[in-house]
C-alpha positions as CSV (number, residue, x, y, z in Angstrom):
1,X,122.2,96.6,275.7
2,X,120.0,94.0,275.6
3,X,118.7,94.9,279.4
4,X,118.1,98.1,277.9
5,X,115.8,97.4,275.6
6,X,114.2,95.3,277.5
7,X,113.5,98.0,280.5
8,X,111.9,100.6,277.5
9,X,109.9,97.9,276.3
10,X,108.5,97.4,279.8
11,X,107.8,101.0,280.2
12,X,106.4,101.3,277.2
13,X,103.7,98.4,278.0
14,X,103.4,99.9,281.6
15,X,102.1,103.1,280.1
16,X,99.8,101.6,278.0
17,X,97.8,99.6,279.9
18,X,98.1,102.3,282.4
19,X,96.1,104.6,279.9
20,X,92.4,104.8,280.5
21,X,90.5,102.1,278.9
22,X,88.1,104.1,277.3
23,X,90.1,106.7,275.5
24,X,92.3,106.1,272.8
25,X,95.8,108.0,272.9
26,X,96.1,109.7,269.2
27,X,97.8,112.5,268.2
28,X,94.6,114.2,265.7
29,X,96.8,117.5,264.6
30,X,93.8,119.6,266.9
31,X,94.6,123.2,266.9
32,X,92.0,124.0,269.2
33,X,93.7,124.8,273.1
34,X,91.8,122.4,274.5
35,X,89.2,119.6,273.8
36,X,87.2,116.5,274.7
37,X,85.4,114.1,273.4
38,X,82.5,112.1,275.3
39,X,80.6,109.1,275.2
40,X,77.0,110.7,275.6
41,X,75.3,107.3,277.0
42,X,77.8,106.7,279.4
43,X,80.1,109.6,279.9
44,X,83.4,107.8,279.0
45,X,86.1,110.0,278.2
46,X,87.2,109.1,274.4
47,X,89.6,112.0,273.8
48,X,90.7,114.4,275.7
49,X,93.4,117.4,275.1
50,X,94.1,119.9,277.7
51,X,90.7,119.3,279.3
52,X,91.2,120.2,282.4
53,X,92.6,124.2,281.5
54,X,91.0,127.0,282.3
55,X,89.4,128.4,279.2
56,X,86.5,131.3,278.5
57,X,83.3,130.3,277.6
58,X,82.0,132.7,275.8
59,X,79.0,132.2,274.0
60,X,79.4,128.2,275.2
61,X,78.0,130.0,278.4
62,X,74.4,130.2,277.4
63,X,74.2,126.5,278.1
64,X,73.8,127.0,281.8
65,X,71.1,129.5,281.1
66,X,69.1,127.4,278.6
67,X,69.5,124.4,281.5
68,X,68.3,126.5,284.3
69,X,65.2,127.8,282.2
70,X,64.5,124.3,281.1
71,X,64.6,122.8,284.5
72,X,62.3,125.6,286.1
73,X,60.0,124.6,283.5
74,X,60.2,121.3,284.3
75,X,60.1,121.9,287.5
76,X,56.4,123.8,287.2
77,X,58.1,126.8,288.5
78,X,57.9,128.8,285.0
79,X,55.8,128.3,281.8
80,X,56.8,128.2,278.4
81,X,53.6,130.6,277.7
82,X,54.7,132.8,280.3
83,X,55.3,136.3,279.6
84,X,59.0,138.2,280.2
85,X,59.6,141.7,279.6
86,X,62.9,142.6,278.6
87,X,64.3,145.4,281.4
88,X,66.6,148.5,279.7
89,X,69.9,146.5,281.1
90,X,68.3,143.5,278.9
91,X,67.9,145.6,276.1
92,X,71.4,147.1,276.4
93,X,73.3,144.7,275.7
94,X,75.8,144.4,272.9
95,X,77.1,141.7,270.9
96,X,75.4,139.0,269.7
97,X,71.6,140.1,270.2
98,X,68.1,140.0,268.7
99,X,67.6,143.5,269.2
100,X,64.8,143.3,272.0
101,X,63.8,147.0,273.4
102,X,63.4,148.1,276.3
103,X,60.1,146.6,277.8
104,X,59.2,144.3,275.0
105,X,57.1,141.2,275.7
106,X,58.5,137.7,274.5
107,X,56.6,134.1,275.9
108,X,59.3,131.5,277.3
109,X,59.4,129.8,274.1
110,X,60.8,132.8,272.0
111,X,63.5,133.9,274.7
112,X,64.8,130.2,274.8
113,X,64.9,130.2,270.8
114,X,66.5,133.7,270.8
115,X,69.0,132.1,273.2
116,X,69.4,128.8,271.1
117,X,69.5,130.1,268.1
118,X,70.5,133.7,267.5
119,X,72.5,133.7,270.9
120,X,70.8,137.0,271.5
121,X,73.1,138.2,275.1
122,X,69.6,140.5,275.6
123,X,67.6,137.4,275.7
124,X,70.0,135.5,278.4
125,X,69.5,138.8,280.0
126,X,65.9,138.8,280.3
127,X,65.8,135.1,280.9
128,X,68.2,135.5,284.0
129,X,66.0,137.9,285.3
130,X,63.0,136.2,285.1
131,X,63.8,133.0,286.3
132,X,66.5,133.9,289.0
133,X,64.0,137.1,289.8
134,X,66.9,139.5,289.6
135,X,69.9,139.2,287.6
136,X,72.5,138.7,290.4
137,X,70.5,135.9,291.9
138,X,70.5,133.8,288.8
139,X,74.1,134.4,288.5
140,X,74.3,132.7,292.2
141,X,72.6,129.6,290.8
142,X,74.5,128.8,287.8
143,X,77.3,128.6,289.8
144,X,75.6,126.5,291.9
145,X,74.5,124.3,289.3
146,X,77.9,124.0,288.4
147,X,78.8,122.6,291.6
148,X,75.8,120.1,291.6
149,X,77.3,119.1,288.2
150,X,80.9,118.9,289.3
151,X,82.1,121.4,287.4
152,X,85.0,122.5,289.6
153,X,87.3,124.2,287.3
154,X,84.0,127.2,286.2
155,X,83.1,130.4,287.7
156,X,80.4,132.4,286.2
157,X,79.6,135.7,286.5
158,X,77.0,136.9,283.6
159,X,74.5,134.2,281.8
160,X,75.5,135.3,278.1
161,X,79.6,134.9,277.8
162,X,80.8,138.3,277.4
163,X,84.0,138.7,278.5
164,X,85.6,138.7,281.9
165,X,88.4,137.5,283.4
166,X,86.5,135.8,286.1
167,X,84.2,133.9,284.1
168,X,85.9,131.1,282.7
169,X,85.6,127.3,282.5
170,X,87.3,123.8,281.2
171,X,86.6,121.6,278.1
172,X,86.0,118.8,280.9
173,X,83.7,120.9,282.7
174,X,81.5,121.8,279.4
175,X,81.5,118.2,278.7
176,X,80.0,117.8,282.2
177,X,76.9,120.5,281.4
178,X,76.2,118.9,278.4
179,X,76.1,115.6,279.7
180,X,73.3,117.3,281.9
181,X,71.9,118.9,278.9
182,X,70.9,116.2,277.2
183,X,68.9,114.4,279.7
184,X,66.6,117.8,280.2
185,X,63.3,117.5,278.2
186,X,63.4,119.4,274.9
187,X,66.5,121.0,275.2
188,X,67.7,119.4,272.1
189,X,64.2,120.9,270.6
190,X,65.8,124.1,270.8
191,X,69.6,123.8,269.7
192,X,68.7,121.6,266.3
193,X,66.7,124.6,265.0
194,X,68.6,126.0,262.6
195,X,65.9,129.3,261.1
196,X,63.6,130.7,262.5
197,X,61.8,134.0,261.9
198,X,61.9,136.1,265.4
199,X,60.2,139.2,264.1
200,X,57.9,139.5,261.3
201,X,57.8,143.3,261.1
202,X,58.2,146.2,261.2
203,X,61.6,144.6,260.1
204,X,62.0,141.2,260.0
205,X,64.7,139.4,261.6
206,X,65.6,136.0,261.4
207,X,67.7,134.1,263.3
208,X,70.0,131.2,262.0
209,X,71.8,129.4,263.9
210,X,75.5,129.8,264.6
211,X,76.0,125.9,264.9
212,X,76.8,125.4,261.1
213,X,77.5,121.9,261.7
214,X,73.7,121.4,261.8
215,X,73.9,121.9,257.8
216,X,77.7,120.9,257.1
217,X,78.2,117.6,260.1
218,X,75.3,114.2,258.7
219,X,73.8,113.9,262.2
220,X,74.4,116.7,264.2
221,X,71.4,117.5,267.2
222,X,72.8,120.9,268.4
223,X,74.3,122.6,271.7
224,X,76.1,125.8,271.3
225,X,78.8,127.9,270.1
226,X,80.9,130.4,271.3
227,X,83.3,133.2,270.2
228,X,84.8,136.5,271.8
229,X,88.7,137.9,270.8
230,X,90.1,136.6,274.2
231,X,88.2,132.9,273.7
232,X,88.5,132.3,270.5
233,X,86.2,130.1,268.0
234,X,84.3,127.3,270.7
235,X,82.1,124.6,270.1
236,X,80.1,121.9,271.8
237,X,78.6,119.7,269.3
238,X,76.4,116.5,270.0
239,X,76.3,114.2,266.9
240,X,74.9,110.6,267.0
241,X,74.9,108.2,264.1
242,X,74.4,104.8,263.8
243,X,72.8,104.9,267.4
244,X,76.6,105.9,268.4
245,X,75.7,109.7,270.4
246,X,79.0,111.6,270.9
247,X,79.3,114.9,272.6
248,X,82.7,117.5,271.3
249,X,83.7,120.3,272.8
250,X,86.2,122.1,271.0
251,X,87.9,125.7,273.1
252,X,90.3,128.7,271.8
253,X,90.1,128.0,268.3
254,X,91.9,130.6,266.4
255,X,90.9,130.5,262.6
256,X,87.6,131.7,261.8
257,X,85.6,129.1,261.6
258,X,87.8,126.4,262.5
259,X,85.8,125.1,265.4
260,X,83.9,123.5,262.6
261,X,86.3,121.8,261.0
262,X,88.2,121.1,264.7
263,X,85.0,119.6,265.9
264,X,84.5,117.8,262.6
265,X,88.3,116.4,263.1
266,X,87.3,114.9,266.6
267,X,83.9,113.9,266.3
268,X,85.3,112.1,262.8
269,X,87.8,110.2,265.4
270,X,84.8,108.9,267.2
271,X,82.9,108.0,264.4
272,X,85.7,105.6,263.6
273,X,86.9,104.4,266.1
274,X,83.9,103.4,268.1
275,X,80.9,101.7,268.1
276,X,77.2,101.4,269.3
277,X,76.1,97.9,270.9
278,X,72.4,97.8,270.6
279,X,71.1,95.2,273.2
280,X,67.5,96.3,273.4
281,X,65.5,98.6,272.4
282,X,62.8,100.4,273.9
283,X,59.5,98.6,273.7
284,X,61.1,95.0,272.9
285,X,59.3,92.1,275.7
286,X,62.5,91.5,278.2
287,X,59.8,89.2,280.5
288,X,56.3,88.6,282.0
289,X,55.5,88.6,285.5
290,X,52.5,87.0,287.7
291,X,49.8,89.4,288.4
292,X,47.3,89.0,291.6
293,X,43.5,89.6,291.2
294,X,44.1,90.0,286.9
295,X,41.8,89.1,284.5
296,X,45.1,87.3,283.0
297,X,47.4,85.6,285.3
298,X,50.4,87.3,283.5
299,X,51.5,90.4,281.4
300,X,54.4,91.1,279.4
301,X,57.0,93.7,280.5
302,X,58.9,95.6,277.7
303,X,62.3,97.8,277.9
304,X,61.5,101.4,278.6
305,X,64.3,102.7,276.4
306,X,67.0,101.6,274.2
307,X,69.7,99.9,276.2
308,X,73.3,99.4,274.4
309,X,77.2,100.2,275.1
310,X,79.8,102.0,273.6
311,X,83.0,100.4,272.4
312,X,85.9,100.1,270.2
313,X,85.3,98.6,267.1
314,X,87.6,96.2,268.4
315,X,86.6,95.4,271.7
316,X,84.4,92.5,272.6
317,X,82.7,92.4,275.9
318,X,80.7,89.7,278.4
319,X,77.6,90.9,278.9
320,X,74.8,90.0,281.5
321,X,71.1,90.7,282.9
322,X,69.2,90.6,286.2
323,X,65.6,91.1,286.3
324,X,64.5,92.5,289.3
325,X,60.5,92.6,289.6
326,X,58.6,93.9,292.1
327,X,55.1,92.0,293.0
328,X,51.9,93.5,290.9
329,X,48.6,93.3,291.8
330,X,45.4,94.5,289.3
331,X,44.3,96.7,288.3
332,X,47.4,97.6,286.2
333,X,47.8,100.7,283.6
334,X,49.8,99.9,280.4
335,X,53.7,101.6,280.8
336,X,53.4,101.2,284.7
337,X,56.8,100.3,286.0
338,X,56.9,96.6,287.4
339,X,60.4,95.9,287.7
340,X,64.5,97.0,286.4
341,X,66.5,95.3,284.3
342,X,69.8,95.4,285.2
343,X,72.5,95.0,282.9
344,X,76.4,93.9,283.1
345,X,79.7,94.6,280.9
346,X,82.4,92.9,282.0
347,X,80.8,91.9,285.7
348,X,80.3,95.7,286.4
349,X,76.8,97.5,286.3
350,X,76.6,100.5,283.7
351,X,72.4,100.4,283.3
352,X,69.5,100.5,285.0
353,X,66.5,100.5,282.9
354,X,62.8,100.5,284.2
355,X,60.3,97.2,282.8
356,X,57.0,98.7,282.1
357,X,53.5,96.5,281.8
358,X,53.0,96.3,278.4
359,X,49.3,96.0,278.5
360,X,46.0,97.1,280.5
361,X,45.8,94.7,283.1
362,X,41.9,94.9,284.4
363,X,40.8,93.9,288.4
364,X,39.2,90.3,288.0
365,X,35.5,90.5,289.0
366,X,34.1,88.1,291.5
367,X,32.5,86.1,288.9
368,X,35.5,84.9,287.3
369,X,37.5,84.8,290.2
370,X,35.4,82.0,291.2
371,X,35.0,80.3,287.6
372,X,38.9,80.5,288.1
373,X,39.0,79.0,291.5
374,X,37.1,76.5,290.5
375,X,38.8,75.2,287.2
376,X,41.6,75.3,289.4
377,X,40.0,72.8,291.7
378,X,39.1,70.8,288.7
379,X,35.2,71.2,289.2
C-alpha cells in the first residue's frame, strides 16, 4: 500500500515539474472552446485551453488586414493620405459594414478606422484591393504572412471573416498575429478608438467600437473582435496594467456577450498571478563610453526602452547584464546607437536593448585638440 502511494506521489511530482514553467495549470470555469493567454513582452504562454484547435475567425480576421495595411505603410509602399475607391464587390458586402457605395473615396486613415472600429467587411474589401492590387492577391499574402508568423494551424480565404469552411484558424495562432501586431507602429492607435464619427451627413454614422472591454476592462489598448453563428462570440484583448501587458484571445463563445466576461475571467487570472519586473527604463544612464576626436572625452549612454520580465508573483530570479559597445568617434547625434545591453534571467538571454548617446557630441576643432594634447603632456 505504502508502495502505492508512494509511485502516485512520484507521478504526481513528475507531471508537475514536467508542466511548462511559464504557464500555471488552473482550472478558470472558461466556457469559451478555446483560449490563450500571453505574455506580450516575451511571448510566454501563461494559459492556454484548447489552443491549438481549429476555430473560425470571424471578425478576429481583420487583424491580418489591419497588419498588412500597416506594414505597407511602413514600408513606404502606401500612404495614409492615399486615396481608395471602394469597387461595387466592396460596396456589396453584407454584415458588419459602414455602408461605403460603390466608388466612394476614403484616405488610408478612414478605411483602417472603419476596419478598427466599425469592423466594416466593405472597408477590408477595399483595403485588400488596394494594397494587394486585386482582391485575390491580397488573399495570397495574408496567408503568407501567416506562414512568416508561424501560424501553421490558419488558412484564409477573404480579409473580413465571413464565413467559410476553409477559413479558419487557432487561439495559438491569433496569439501569434497579435504578438506581431503590437510591434507595428500605430496599430494600437487604431484599435483603442472607441467613437468616432465616419460620416457627417447626409446621414451621420458613427462607429463605436465592438471591443466593449475598452469602457468595461481598467486598461484595455484594443485588438479585435469577432462573431458569426458558426464562430461564435471571439475576442483578442491586449490589457496592460502595472507595466504587466498581457495579450487574451478568447474563441467560440456562446452567450452573447460572453467573450467579455470570458476574456475578463482570463486576463483577471493574469493580473493575479503575475507580475512586471521593471529593470530599466527607457532613458535611464546604463554607462558612458570613450569618444575619439569629441569635444568631451566621454558621453553617457541611456536605455532605449523599458527593459523588465514577467513572472509569478512568486518567483524570484538571477538576473545579469553585458554591455556591449561599439567604438565612437565625433561627431555624434544625441539617440545614435553606440552599443546593446544585454540582459540575463536565470543565465539565459531574453533582451537585447540598443544604448543610445545621450547627448550631442560635437567634432573637436584643431584648436583644442592641441590645448588637449598639450595639458596632456603637462605643458
Amino acid at each position: 500500500m505504502r508502495t502505492k502511494r508512494f509511485l502516485i506521489l512520484l507521478l504526481t511530482l513528475m507531471l508537475l515539474t514536467c508542466y511548462p514553467s511559464t504557464a500555471l495549470a488552473a482550472d478558470l470555469g472558461l466556457t469559451a472552446k478555446s483560449a490563450l493567454l500571453l505574455d506580450a513582452q516575451s511571448g510566454d504562454v501563461l494559459y492556454e485551453l484548447n489552443s491549438t484547435e481549429q476555430a473560425y475567425p470571424a471578425s478576429c480576421t481583420k487583424l491580418m488586414t489591419l497588419l498588412l495595411t500597416l506594414e505597407a505603410v511602413e514600408a513606404g509602399a502606401i500612404s495614409l493620405e492615399d486615396t481608395v475607391t471602394t469597387s461595387a464587390e466592396a460596396a456589396s458586402m453584407g454584415g458588419s459594414q459602414v455602408y461605403l457605395y460603390d466608388g466612394e473615396q476614403r484616405t488610408v486613415q478612414d478605411m483602417l478606422i472603419a476596419i478598427a472600429v466599425g469592423s466594416g467587411n466593405d472597408a477590408s474589401y477595399a483595403m485588400a484591393e488596394y494594397v494587394g492590387g486585386s482582391y485575390e492577391h491580397f488573399i495570397e499574402l495574408m496567408n503568407k504572412r501567416a506562414a512568416e508568423l508561424g501560424m501553421t494551424g490558419t488558412h484564409f480565404v477573404n480579409p473580413h471573416g465571413l464565413h467559410d469552411a476553409d477559413h479558419y484558424t487557432t487561439a495559438a495562432d491569433l496569439g501569434k498575429l497579435a504578438l506581431q501586431c503590437l510591434q507595428t507602429p500605430h496599430f494600437l492607435d487604431y484599435t483603442s478608438i472607441y467613437e468616432y464619427e465616419f460620416r457627417p451627413d447626409p446621414r451621420q454614422l458613427v462607429l463605436w467600437n465592438t471591443n466593449r472591454l475598452l469602457k468595461w476592462y481598467d486598461g484595455t489598448l484594443g485588438l479585435k473582435t469577432g462573431y458569426t453563428p458558426e464562430a461564435g462570440h471571439n475576442l483578442v484583448s491586449c490589457v496592460e496594467r502595472n507595466g504587466l501587458r498581457l495579450i487574451g484571445v478568447v474563441l467560440g463563445v456562446e452567450a452573447n456577450r460572453g467573450h467579455f466576461s470570458e476574456s475578463m475571467k482570463l486576463l483577471n487570472f493574469g493580473f493575479n498571478s503575475y507580475t512586471f519586473n521593471l529593470l530599466h527604463s527607457a532613458g535611464d544612464t546604463i554607462t558612458s563610453a570613450l569618444v575619439e576626436k569629441g569635444e568631451m572625452p566621454s558621453v553617457a549612454l541611456t536605455c532605449a526602452e523599458n527593459v523588465g520580465y514577467s513572472s509569478l508573483k512568486t518567483a524570484t530570479a538571477e538576473i545579469s547584464e553585458v554591455v556591449e559597445l561599439q567604438p565612437l568617434c565625433a561627431p555624434l547625434t544625441a539617440g545614435d546607437t553606440a552599443g546593446t545591453l544585454h540582459v540575463y534571467k536565470d543565465g539565459e538571454l531574453f533582451a537585447d536593448v540598443p544604448l543610445l548617446v545621450a547627448q550631442d557630441v560635437p567634432r573637436c576643432g584643431f584648436g583644442k585638440a592641441w590645448l588637449k594634447m598639450l595639458n596632456t603632456l603637462g605643458m
